[in-house]
TIROLO-972523 format. One record per residue (C-alpha): x, y, z. Coordinates in steps of 0.02 Angstrom, whole numbers, plus 50000, padded with zeros to 5 digits. Each point is the difference from the previous one (the first is absolute). Example, Ala and Ser with C-alpha at 12.3 -4.5 7.8 and 13.67 -1.06 7.14 Angstrom:
506154977550390;500695017249967;
//
This chain:
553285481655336;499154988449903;498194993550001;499004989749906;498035004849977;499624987349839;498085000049937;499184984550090;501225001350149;499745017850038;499105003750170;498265003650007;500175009250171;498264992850053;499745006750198;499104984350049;501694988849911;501374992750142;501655010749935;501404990050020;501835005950014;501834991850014;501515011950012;501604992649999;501505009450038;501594995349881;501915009349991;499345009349854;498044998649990;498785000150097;498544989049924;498045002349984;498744989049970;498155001850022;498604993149964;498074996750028;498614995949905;500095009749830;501924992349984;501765003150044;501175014650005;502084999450026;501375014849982;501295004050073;500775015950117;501835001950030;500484990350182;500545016250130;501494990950085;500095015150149;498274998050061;498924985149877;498375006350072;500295014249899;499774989949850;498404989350061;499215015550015;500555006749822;499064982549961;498765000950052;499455018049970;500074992849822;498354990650024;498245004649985;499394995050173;500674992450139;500274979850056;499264993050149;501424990550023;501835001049934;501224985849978;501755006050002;501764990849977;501615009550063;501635001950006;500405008150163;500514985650103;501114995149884;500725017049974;500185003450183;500934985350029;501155003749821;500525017550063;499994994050180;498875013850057;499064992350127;499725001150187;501165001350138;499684982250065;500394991150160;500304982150025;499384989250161;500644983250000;500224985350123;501654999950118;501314995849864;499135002849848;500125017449972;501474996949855;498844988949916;499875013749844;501964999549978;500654980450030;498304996549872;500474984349909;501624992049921;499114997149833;500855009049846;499165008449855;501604997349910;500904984250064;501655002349948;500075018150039;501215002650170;499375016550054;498095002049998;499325016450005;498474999550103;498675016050034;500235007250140;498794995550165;498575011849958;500075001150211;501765007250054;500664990150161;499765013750115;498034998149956;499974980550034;499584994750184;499684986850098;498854993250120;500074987150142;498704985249940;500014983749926;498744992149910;500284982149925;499664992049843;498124992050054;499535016350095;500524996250178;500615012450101;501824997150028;500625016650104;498465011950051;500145016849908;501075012650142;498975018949982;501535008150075;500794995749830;498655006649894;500085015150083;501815003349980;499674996649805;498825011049989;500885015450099;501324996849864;498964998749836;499295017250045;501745007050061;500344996449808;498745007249921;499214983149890;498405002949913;499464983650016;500444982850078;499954982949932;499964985450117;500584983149975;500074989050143;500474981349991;498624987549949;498625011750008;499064992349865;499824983950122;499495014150146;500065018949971;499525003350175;501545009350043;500125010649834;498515006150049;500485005850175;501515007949923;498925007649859;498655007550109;501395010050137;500835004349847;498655008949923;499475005350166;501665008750046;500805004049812;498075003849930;500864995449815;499424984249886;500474984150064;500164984949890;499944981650059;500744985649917;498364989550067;498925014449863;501104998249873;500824985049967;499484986450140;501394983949925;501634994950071;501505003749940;500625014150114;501135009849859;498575002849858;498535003150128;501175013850075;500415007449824;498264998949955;499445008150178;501215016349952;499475000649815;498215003250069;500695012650150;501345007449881;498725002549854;498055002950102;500275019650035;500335005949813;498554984249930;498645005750136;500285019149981;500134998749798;498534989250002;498945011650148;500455015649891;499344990849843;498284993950074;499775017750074;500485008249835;498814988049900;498624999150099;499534984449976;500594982250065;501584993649933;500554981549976;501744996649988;500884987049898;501114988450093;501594987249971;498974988149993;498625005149853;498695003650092;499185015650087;500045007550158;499035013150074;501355016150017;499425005050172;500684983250053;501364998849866;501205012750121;500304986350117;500484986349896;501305011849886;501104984749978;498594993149875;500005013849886;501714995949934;499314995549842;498425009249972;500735007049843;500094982849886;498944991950105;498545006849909;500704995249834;500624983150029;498104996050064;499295006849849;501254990249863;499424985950081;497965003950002;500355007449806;501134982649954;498704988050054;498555009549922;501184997149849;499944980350020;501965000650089;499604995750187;502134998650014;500985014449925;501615013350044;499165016750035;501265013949964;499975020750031;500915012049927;499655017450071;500995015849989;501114995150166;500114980449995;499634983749946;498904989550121;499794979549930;498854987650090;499774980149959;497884997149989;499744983150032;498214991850017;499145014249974;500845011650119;501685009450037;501244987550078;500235007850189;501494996450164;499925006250163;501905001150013;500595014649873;501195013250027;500175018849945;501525010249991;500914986950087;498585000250155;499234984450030;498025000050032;499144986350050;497995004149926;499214993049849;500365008549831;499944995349825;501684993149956;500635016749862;501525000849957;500635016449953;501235008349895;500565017349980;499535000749782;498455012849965;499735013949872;500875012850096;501594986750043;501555012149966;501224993249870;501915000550062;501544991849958;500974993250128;502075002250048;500184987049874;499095009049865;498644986550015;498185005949963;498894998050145;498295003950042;499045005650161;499594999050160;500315018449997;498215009549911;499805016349904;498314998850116;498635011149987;500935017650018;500765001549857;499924983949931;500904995049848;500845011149861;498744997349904;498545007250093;500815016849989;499815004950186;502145003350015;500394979650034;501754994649934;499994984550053;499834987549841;498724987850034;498854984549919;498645011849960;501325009549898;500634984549924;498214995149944;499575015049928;501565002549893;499754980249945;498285006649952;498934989250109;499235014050077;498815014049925;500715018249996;498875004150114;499204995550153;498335004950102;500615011950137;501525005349920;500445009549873;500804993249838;501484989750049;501495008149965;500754986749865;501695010849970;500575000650166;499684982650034;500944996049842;501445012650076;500184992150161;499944982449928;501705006249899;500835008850124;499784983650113;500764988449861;501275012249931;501444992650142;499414983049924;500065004349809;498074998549971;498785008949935;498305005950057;499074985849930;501124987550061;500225007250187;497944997250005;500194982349935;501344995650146;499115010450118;498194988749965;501034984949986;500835002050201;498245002950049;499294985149931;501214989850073;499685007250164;498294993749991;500294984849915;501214995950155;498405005950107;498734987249925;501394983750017;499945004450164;498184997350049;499894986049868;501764988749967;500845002450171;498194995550081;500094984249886;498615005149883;500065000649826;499785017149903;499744990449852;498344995250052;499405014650068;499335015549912;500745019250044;498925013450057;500535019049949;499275014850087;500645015350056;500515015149895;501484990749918;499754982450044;499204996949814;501305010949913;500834983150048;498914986249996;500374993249819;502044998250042;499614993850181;499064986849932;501234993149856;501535000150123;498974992550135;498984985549891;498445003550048;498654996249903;498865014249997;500085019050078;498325007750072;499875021849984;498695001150096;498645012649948;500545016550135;501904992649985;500435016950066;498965002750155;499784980650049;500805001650178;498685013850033;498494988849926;500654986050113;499745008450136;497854999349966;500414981749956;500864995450165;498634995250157;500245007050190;501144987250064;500674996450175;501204987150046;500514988750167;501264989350053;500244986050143;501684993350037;499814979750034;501824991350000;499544983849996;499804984249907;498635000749857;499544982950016;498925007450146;498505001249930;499215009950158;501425010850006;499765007549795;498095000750055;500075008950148;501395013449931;498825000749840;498495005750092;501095010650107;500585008049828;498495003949933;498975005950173;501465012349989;499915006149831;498035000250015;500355012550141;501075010449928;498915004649849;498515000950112;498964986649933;499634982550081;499234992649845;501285004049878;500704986249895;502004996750015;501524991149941;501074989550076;501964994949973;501314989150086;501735006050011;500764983350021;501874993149976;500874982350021;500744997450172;501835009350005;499585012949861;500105019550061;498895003349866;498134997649993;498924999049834;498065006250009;498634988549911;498305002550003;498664992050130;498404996749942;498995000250151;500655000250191;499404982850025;500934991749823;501134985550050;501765003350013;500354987549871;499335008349890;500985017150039;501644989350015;499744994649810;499825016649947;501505003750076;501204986449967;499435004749787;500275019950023;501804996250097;500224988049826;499585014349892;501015014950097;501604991050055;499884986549873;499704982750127;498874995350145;500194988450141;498594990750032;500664989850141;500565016350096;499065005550157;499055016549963;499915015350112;498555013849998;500895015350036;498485011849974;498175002449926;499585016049930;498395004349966;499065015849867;498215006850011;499485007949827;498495007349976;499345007349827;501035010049873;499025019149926;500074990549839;500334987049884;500604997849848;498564998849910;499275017250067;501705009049875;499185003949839;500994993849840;500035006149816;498504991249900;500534985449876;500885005149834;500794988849850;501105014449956;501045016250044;500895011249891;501575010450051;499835015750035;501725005549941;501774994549970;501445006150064;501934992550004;500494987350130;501804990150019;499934982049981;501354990850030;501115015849967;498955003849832;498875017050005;498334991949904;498335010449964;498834990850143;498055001350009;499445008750159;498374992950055;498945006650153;499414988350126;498395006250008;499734995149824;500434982250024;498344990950060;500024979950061;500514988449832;501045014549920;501734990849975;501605012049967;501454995849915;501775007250010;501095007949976;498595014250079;499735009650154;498534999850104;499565017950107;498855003550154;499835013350086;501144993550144;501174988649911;500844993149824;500264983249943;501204997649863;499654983049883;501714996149920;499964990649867;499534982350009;498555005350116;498314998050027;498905008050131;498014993950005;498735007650107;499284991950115;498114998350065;500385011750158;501025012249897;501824990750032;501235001649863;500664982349975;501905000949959;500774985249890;501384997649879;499664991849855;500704983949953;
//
């Protein structure tokens, strides 16, 4: 456990004070921050992978009084889709769709590969039924909806036992009339949770609205309960953090499960971006590194870069999320070598229970943590735990390079070194192969380990400055009192854009829709266009400034974002409007500017030295603590930097200023 209660940012506990509170949920921690008006207050609890209420509650006994509202990211979506643990679902489809899940599409993740493995259908075939009806692409009724049929499907959905039903009919986003017929005598005769496609994901395209149908179905039984036994637990109303960065109140989060894929980094990716342009970087690559994974995010303009097309553990789901890309390198990343005696690294984790060798719960499993500490970039001690158990870490660092002739120190070099090219891979991702230079951009660490990194990150990757943001550690959880109530809307248009009636009339449409769905008529909205040239199967979104902008205008913005992402536009082409979403956001439980920082200060001292390998050299370092180092104090390397929640190692060569809002500015000299 660790926890940070610093003079000046201490709370007060005042009774007539708003308490705040974030808890996000991690592999290995669970996070805490809270604040009101005498300041702000983070640790950290061990995550409880059986039952993660478990350790809310730990979390919250730790505080002096209780919120009146908590914000919480988590991770049981995701899990429950990872270990497949979710509902018994049935499928209802239109007469000859029901193998939609399996025939999917033709498109390769690796093109030359012959033999694709694909998920299994999270809906077995028995499950998937059909229905006489047929609805066409504008909404008209092409063959009435036969009851006799939906009866039959439904005497055969309870026959097999499903715990709830997703239905997908043809073209119900351009009339949902019959998936509501089919959802009410469902519910009527099953009495289980029945999910339509015209809720959830109202486009075209029959394949990912059916995926994205089930992902809700599949997933809403262990989101809602999780989520019903946390607000009852809590007492108090919970917001949940969604794909898409923004909240959602958790009694309504349980039906739309399929948007809590990403709660986890979601938090985190929204906060590197509020933390880099308070920083003067409105553009920047936001990486975490927690004890599990990695999660990377390109912040352009001011905000996380998002897609409504993304895809986890091979299932497609078609809902707005912030485009993370994520890789299996954390602190608790298990070291291996392969049949070829090749070092790897991850996606299997020490996690929280035991952890790695070096916490000296009984883990054997070598992992970055243990690498770090034996390089010396980590303190012998940490809150929480007792003192890290050097020796063994040292010991299984041998015994892992003994088949490859190295010793301890050089197993924790190699072991680092696969890491950081994991990550490195992870941030050309969301920069080069999007056609965006990472030479321009700045890097944002955070996470437990993502700054034990950020020096190395930022030489191999050119960019030109690295921001540590001040609560590096427990930023995902702080991101979630950054992030506003959010609720989005789509309405499926296919049709030319030069219509300027059409964008305005789907615009409005949008919005009314996303006005409703957060419950307020006055709130103000965005707009975007997902737009592509005439032949294309794939659509690009681009914002719309107001519903009644000219289309012109919208088509320029276009053609110059299909330039930048595919690297040439055609100006001549005709242009379709495929869809316009819409997002209401109201206001965030704080800003930036409400997060006290460390008063100004010209200097720091060390507060120790102890030895840390550089470039395969042990050399007596200065240990500073971040809590010393107020805005103006510049750091030099080779020297290590310590907070309660995470390290940053200078090498040498590098400097790291402080910034006015507390942000350690990462550069290498020369």
């Amino acid at each position: 456990m660790t926890e940070s209660t610093r003079p000046g940012t201490a709370l007060r506990g005042k009774e007539d004070e708003t308490l705040k509170v974030a808890i996000d949920v991690g592999g290995t921690f669970t996070d805490v921050v809270a604040v009101d008006g005498g300041g702000l207050r983070h640790f950290k609890v061990p995550t409880t992978p059986a039952d993660p209420t478990t350790g809310v509650l730990d979390a919250l006994a730790r505080l002096s009084r209780q919120a009146e509202r908590l914000a919480h990211g988590t991770t049981v979506a995701t899990n429950t889709l990872l270990t497949r643990t979710g509902a018994r679902v049935g499928l209802v489809a239109t007469e000859g769709f029901r193998d939609i899940l399996e025939i999917g599409r033709q498109n390769r993740p690796r093109l030359y590969e012959r033999h694709v493995a694909r998920p299994s259908p999270l809906v077995s075939r028995p499950l998937r039924h059909e229905v006489d009806e047929r609805i066409g692409p504008t909404g008209e009724v092409e063959r009435a909806l036969q009851p006799r049929t939906v009866l039959s499907v439904a005497e055969g959905l309870k026959v097999a036992g499903v715990e709830a039903v997703a239905v997908c009919l043809l073209h119900s986003y351009a009339n949902r009339a019959h998936e509501d017929v089919v959802a009410a005598r469902l519910t009527e005769i099953l009495g289980v949770p029945v999910v339509c496609s015209a809720d959830v994901a109202p486009e075209f395209r029959e394949f990912e609205r059916t995926s994205t149908t089930v992902l809700s179905a599949y997933l809403g039984q262990k989101v809602s309960g999780y989520l019903g036994r946390l607000q009852e637990a809590v007492k108090v109303p919970v917001d949940v953090m969604l794909s898409s960065g923004g909240l959602m109140d958790a009694r309504d989060a349980g039906g739309h499960a399929a948007a809590l894929l990403l709660s986890g980094p979601a938090g985190g990716a929204h906060a590197a971006a509020v933390v880099a342009a308070a920083s003067g970087f409105p553009s920047a690559i936001s990486f975490d590194v927690g004890g599990t994974s990695t999660d990377v995010c390109l912040v352009r303009d001011g905000a996380p870069e998002w897609s409504a097309d993304h895809v986890v553990d091979g299932y497609p789901c078609r809902l707005p999320a912030l485009s993370i890309h994520t890789v299996g390198a954390g602190g608790g990343s298990a070291a291996w070598l392969d049949d070829g005696g090749a070092l790897r690294v991850g996606p299997e984790s020490a996690g929280a229970d035991p952890g790695p060798v070096a916490y000296g719960r009984g883990g054997t499993a070598v992992t970055l943590t243990d690498a770090h500490l034996v390089l010396g970039r980590l303190p012998r001690a940490l809150p929480g735990l007792k003192e890290l158990d050097v020796d063994g870490a040292r010991s299984a660092l041998s015994a892992l390079g003994r088949t490859a002739g190295l010793d301890a120190m050089a197993t924790a070099s190699g072991v680092v070194e696969v890491a950081t090219v994991h990550v490195v891979r992870a941030l050309r991702r969301v920069s080069v192969e999007r056609g965006i230079d990472p030479t321009n951009l700045p890097l944002v660490a955070f996470g437990g380990a993502g700054p034990l990194h950020v020096a190395d990150l930022a030489a191999r990757l050119g960019a030109p400055v690295a921001v540590v943001p001040l609560r590096a550690g427990v930023l995902s959880a702080l991101g979630l009192l950054l992030a506003p109530p959010r609720y989005d809307a789509v309405v499926t248009v296919l049709g030319p854009l030069a219509d300027d009636s059409r964008l305005e009339r789907a615009s409005r449409q949008a919005a009314a829709r996303a006005r409703m769905g957060q419950g307020r008529s006055d709130a103000d909205y965005a707009l975007w266009a997902e737009c592509r040239y005439r032949g294309q199967s794939h659509e690009l979104a681009v914002a719309v400034r107001s519903p009644d902008e000219a289309t012109a205008a919208v088509r320029a913005r276009f053609d110059e974002e299909h330039a930048r992402r595919n690297g040439f536009a055609r100006p001549d082409a005709e242009v379709e409007l495929v869809v316009v979403r819409a997002s209401v956001t109201g206001d965030p439980a704080l800003s930036l500017s409400d997060i006290p920082v460390h008063p100004a200060g010209a200097t720091a001292s060390p507060t120790h030295s102890r030895e840390v390998v550089w470039e395969e050299r042990p050399v007596a370092t200065p240990i500073y603590r971040r809590g010393d180092l107020g805005a103006g104090v510049v750091v030099e390397g080779p020297a290590v930097v310590e907070d309660e929640d995470t390290t940053v190692p200078l090498p040498p060569g590098v400097t790291a200023e402080v910034d006015e809002r507390g942000s350690l500015l990462v550069r290498w000299r020369g």
